[in-house]
PALO-315530 format. One line per field, with one value per atom (N, C-alpha, C): x, y, z; residue number from 1; residue in three letters; atom name. Coordinates in nm, 3 decimals, always signed. Layout:
c1: (X, ...) $
c2: (Y, ...) $
c3: (Z, ...) $
resi: (NUM, ...) $
resn: (ALA, ...) $
name: (CA, ...) $
//
This chain:
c1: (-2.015, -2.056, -2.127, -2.253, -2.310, -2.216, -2.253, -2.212, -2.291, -2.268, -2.407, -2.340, -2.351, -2.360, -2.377, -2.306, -2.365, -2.341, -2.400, -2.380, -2.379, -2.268, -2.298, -2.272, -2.358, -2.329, -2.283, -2.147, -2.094, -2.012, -1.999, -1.928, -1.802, -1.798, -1.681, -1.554, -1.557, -1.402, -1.383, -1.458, -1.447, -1.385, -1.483, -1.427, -1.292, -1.251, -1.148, -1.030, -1.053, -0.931, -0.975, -1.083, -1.031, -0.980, -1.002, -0.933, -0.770, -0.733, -0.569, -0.541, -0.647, -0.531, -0.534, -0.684, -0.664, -0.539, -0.494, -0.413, -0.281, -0.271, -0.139, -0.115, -0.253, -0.213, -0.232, -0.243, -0.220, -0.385, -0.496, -0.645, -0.710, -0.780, -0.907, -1.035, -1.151, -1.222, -1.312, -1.293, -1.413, -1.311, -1.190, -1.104, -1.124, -1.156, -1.192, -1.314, -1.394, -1.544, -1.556, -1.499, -1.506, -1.430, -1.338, -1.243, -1.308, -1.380, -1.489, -1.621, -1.619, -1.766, -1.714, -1.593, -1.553, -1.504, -1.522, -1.493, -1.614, -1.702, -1.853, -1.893, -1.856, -1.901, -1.883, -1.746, -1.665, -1.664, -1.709, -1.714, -1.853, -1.906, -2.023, -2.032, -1.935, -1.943, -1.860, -1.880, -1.743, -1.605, -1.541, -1.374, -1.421, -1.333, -1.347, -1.302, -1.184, -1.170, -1.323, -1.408, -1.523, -1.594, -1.663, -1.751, -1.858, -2.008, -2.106, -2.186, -2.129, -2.198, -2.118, -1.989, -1.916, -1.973, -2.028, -2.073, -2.164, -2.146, -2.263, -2.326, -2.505, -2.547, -2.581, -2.588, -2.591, -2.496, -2.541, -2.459, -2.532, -2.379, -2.451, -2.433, -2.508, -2.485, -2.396, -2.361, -2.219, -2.246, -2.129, -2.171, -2.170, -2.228, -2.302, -2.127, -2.126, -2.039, -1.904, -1.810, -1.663, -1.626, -1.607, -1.543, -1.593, -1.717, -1.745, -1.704, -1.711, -1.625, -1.475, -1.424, -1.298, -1.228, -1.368, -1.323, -1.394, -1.469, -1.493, -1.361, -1.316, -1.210, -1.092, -1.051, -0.932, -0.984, -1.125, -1.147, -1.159, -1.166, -1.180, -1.061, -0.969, -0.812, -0.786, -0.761, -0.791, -0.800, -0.910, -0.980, -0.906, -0.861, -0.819, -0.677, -0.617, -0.404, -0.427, -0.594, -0.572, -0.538, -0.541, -0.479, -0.611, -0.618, -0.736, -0.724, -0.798, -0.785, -0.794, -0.923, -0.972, -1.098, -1.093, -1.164, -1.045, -1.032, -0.964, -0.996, -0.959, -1.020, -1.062, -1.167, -1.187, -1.033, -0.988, -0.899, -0.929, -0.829, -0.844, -0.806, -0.947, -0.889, -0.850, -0.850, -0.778, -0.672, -0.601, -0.482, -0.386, -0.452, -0.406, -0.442, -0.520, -0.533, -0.368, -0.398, -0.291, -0.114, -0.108, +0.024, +0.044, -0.049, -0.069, +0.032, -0.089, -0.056, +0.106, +0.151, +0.285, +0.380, +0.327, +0.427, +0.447, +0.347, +0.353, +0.354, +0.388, +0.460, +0.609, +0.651, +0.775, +0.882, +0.761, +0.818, +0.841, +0.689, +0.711, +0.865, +0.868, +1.016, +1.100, +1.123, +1.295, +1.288, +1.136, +1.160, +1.227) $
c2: (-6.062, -5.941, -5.979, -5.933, -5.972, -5.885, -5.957, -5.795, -5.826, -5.718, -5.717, -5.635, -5.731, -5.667, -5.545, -5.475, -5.352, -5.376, -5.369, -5.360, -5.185, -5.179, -5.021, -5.045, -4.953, -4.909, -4.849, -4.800, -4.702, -4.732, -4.664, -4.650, -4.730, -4.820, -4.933, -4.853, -4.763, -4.673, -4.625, -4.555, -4.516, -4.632, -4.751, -4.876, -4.900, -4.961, -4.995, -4.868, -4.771, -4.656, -4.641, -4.630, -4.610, -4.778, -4.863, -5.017, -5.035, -4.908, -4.912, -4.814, -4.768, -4.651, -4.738, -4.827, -4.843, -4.978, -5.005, -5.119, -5.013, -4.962, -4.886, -4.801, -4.799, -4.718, -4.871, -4.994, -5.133, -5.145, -5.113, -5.150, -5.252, -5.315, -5.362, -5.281, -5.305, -5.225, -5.219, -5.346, -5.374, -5.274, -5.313, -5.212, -5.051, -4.992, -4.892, -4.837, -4.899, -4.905, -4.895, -4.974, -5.005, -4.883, -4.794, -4.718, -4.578, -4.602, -4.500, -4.484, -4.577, -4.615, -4.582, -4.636, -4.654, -4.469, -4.406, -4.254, -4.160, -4.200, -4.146, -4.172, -4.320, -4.326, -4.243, -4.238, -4.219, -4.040, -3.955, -3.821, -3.738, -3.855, -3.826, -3.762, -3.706, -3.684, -3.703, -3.702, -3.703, -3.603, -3.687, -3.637, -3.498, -3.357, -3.248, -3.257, -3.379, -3.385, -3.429, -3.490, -3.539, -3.450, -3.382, -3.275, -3.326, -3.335, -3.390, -3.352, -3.272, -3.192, -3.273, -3.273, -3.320, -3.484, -3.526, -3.715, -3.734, -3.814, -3.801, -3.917, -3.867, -4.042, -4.100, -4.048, -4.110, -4.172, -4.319, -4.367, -4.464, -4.417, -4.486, -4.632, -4.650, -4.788, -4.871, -4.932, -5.018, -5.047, -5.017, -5.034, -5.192, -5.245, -5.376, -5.376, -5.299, -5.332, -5.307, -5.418, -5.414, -5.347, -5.233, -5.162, -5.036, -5.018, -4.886, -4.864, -5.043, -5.037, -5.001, -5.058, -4.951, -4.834, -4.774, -4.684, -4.568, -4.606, -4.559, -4.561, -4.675, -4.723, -4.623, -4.587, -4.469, -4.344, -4.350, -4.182, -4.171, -4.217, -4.223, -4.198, -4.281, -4.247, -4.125, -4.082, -3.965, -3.854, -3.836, -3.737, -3.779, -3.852, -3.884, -3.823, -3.868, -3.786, -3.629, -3.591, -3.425, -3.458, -3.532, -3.577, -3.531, -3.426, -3.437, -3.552, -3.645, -3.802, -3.749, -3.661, -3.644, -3.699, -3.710, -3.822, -3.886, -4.024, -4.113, -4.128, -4.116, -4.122, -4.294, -4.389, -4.474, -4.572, -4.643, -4.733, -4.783, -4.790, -4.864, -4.991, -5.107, -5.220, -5.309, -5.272, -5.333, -5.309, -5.171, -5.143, -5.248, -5.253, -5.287, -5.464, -5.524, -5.642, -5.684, -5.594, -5.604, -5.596, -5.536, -5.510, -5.608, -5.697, -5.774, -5.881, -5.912, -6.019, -6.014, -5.933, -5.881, -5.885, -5.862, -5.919, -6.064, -6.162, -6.280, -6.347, -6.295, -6.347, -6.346, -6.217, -6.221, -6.297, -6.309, -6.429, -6.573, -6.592, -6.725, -6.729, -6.647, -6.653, -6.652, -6.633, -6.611, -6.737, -6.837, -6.943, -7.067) $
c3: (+0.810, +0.742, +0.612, +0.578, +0.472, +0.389, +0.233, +0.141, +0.069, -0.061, -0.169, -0.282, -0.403, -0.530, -0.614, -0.690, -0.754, -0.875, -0.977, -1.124, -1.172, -1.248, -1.293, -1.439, -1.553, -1.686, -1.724, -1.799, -1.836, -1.977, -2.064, -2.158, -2.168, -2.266, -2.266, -2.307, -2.348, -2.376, -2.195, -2.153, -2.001, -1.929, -1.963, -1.907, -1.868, -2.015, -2.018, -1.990, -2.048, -1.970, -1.824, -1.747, -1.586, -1.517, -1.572, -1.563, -1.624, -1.666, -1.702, -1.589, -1.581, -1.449, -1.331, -1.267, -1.160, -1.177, -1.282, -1.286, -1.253, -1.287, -1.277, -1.157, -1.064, -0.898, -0.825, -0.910, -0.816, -0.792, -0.809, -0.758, -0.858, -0.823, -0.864, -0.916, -0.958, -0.991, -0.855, -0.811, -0.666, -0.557, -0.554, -0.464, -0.477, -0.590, -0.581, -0.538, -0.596, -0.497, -0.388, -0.329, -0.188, -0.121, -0.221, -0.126, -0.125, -0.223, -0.272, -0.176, -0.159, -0.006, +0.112, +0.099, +0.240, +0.294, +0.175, +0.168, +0.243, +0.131, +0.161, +0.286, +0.357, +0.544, +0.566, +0.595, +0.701, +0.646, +0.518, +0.521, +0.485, +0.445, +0.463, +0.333, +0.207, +0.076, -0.028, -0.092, -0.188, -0.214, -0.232, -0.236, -0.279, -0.294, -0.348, -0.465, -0.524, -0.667, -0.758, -0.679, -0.775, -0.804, -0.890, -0.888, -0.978, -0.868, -0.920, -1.038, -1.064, -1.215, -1.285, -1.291, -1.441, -1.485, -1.373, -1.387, -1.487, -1.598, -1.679, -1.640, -1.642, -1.662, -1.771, -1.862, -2.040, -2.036, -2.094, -2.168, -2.289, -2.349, -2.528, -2.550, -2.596, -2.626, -2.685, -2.664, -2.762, -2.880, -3.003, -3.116, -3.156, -3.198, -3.262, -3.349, -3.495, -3.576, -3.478, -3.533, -3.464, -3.519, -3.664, -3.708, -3.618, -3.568, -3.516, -3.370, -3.316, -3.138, -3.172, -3.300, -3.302, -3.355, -3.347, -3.430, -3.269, -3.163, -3.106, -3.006, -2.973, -2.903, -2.919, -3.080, -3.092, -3.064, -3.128, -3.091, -2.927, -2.894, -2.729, -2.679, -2.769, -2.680, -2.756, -2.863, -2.901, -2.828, -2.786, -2.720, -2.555, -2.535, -2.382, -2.422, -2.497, -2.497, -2.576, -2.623, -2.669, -2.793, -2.901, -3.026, -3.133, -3.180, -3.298, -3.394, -3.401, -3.491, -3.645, -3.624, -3.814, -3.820, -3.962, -4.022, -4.141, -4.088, -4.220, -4.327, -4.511, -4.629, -4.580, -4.683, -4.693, -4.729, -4.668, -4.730, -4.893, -5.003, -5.117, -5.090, -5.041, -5.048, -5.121, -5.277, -5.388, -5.386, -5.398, -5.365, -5.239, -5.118, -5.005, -5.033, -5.140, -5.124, -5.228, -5.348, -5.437, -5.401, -5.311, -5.185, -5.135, -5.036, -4.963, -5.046, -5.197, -5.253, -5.318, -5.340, -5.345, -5.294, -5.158, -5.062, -4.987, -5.060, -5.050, -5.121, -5.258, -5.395, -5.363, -5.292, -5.278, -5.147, -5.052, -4.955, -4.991, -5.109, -5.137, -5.270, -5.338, -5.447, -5.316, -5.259, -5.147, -5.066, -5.026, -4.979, -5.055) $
resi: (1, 1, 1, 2, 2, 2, 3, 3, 3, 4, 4, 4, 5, 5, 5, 6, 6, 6, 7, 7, 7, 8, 8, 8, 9, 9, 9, 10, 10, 10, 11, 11, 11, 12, 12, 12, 13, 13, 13, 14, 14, 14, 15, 15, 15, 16, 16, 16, 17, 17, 17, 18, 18, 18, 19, 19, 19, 20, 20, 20, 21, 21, 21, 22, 22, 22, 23, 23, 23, 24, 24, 24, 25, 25, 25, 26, 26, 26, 27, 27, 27, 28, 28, 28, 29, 29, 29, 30, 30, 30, 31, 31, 31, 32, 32, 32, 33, 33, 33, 34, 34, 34, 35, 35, 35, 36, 36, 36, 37, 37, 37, 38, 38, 38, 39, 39, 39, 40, 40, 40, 41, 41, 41, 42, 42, 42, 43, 43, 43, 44, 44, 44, 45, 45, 45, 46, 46, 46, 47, 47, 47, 48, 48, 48, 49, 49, 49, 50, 50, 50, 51, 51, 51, 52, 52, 52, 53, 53, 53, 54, 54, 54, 55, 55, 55, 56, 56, 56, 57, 57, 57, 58, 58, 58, 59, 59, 59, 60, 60, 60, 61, 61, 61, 62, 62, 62, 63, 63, 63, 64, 64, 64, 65, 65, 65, 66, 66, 66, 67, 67, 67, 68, 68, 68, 69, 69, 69, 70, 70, 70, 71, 71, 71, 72, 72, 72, 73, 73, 73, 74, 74, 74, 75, 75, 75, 76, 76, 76, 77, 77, 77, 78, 78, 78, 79, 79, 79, 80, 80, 80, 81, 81, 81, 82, 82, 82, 83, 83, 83, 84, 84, 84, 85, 85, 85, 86, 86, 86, 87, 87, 87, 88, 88, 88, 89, 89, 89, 90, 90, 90, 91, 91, 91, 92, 92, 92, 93, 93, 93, 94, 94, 94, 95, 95, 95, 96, 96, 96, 97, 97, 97, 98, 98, 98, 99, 99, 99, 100, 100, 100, 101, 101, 101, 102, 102, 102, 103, 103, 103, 104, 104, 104, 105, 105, 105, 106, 106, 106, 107, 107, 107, 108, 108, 108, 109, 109, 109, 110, 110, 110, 111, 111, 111) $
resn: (UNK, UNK, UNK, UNK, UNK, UNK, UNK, UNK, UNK, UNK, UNK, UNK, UNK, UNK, UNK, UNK, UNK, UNK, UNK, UNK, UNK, UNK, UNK, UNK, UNK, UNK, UNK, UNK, UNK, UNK, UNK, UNK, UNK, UNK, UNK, UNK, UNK, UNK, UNK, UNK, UNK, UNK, UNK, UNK, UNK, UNK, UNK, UNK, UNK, UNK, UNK, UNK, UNK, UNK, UNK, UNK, UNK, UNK, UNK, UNK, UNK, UNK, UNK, UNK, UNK, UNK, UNK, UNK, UNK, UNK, UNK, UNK, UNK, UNK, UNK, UNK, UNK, UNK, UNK, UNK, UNK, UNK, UNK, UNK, UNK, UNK, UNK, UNK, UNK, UNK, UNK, UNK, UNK, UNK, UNK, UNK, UNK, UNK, UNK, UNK, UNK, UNK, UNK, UNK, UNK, UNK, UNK, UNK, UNK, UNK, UNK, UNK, UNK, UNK, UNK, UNK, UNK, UNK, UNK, UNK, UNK, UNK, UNK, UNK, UNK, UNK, UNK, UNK, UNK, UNK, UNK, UNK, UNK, UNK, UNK, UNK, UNK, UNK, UNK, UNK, UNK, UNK, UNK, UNK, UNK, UNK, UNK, UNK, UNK, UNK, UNK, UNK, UNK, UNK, UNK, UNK, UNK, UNK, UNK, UNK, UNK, UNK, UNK, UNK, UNK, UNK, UNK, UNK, UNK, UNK, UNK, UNK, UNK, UNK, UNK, UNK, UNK, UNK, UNK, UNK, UNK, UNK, UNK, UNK, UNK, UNK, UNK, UNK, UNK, UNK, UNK, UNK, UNK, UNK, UNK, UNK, UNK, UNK, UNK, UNK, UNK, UNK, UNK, UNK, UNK, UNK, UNK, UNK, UNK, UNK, UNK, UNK, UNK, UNK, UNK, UNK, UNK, UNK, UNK, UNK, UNK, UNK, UNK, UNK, UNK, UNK, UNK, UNK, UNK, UNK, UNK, UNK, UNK, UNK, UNK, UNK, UNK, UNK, UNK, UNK, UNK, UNK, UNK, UNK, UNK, UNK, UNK, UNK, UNK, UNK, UNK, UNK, UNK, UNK, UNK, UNK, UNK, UNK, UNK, UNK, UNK, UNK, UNK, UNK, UNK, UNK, UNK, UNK, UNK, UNK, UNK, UNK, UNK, UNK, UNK, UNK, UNK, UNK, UNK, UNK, UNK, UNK, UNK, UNK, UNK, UNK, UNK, UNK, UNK, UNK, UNK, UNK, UNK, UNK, UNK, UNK, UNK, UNK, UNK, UNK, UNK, UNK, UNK, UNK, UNK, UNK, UNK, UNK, UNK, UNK, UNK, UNK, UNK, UNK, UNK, UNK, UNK, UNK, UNK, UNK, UNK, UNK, UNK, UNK, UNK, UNK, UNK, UNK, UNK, UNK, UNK, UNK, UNK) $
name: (N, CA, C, N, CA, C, N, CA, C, N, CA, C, N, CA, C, N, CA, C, N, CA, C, N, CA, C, N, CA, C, N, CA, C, N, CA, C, N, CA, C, N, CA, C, N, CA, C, N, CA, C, N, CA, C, N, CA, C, N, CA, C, N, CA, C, N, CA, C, N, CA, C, N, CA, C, N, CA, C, N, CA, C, N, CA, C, N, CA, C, N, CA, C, N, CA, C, N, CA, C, N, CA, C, N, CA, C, N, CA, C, N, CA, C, N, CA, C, N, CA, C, N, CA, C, N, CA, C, N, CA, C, N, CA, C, N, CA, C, N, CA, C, N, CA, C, N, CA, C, N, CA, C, N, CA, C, N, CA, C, N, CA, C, N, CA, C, N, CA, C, N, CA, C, N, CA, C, N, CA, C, N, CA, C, N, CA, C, N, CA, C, N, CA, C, N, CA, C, N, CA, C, N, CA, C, N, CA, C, N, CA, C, N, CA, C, N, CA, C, N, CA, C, N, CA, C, N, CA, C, N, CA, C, N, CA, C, N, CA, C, N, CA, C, N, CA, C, N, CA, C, N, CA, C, N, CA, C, N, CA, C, N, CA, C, N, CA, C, N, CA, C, N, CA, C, N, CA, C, N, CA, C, N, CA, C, N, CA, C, N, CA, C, N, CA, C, N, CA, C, N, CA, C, N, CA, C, N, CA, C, N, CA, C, N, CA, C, N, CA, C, N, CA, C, N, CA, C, N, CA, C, N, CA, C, N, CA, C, N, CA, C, N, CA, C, N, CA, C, N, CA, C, N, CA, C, N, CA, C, N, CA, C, N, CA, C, N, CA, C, N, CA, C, N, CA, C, N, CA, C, N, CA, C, N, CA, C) $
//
């Protein structure tokens, strides 16, 4: 049996959350594909849960800065458990450097 390759693009938050579910009903990502094909033969359309309107084909591009892949990463889960996130004030990182150092003044006195 020959087979053949598919590459697909989609949103790395989508990604990685439909790659925790199929881990958790036991699949692969290729296993789903395939169960997904092997659907469309043999019915000639898609499941009645899929509804071809809701499929988007946009997708955005991945953010370059790692603060914005994670900041996309929560709002994504966010919006996936129904959780309004906000918007976070800016962190004071003097404050949080000054803490830091505080609390490793005080590990090093107790060693």
């Amino acid at each position: 049996m020959a087979t053949m390759q598919m590459n697909v693009r989609m949103d790395s938050v989508l990604k990685r959350a439909g790659d925790a579910a199929l881990v958790r009903a036991g699949l692969t990502p290729t296993r789903a594909v395939r169960a997904l094909w092997e659907y469309l033969a043999v019915h000639g359309s898609l499941p009645a849960e899929i509804d071809p309107r809701s499929v988007r084909d946009d997708v955005a591009p991945a953010p370059t800065d790692p603060r914005e892949a994670g900041a996309s990463i929560v709002a994504g889960f966010y919006e996936r458990i129904g959780v309004d996130g906000g918007v976070l004030p800016e962190p004071d990182y003097e404050a949080l450097r000054e803490s830091l150092a505080d609390e490793r003044l005080a590990e090093l006195e107790r060693a």
